[in-house]
N, C-alpha and C positions, 0 to 999 in steps of 0.2 A: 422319781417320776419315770414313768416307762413311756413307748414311742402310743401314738396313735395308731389306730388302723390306717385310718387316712393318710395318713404322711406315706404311709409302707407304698398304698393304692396308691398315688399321685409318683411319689418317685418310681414305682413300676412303668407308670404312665409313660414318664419322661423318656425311660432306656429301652421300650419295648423291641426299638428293633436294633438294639445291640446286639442280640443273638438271643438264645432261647434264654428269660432272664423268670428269677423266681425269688420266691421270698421265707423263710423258716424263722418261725419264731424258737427262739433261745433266753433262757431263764427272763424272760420280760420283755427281751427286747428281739433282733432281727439280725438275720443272716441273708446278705444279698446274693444273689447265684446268677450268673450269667455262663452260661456252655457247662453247668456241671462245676465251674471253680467258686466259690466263695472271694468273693469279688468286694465284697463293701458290708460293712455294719452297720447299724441304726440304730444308736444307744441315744433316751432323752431327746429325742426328734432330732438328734445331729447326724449328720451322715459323712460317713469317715469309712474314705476305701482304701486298699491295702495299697501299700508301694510298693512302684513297680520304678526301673530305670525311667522304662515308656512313659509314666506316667509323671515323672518326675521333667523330664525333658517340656512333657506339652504343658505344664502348669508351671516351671520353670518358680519362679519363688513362692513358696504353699506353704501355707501354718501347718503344724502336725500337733498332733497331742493324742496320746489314748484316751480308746473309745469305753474305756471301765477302769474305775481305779489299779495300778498294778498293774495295765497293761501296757503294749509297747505301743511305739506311735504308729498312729496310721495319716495319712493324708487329710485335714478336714476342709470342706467343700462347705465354703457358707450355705447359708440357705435363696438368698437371691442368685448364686447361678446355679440354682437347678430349675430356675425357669426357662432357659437356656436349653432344651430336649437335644436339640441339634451340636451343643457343645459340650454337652453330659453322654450322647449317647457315644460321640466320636470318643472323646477318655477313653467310657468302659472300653468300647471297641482294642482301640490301641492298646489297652491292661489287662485285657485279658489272658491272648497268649502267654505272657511272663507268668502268671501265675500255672504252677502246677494244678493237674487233677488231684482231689483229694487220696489219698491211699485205699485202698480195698479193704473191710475189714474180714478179718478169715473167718472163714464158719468155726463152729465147736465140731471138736471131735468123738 
């Protein structure tokens, strides 16, 4: 089962003003972007964003589990508090920073 458009639209919805936030589809499923970092995935309409200290501090005991089989855990965020805009967008906010920009990839020579 892959994510809806919808779900993508709606939690964009939530974090719009977390900073400039975006969305890329990936083998099915989503890559959440806020400031250029990859911030959150969206596998099977579950939304599972990366861990950060920050992020770990403000949700203080949080289920984890990866978001694709064989992968590592990421943070997951039921789906009742992402009704929540005002407490979904502060996270992002706060997780952002800790996350690196992704690397540059070098042109060909």
């Amino acid at each position: 089962m892959s994510t809806k458009q919808s779900t993508i639209d709606y939690l964009l919805g939530q974090i719009n003003t977390a900073g400039e936030v975006s969305a890329r589809k990936m083998f099915g499923e989503y890559g959440v972007y806020c400031d250029g970092r990859v911030i959150a995935l969206v596998c099977d309409d579950q939304l599972f964003l990366k861990p950060t200290q920050a992020g770990k501090e403000y949700l203080g005991d949080v289920e984890v589990a990866p978001p694709y089989p064989g992968g590592k855990d990421w943070f997951l965020i039921p789906e009742d508090q992402w009704e929540d805009a005002a407490w979904l967008t502060e996270l992002i906010r706060i997780m952002t920073p800790e996350i690196p920009l992704p690397a540059k990839k070098k042109g060909k020579k």
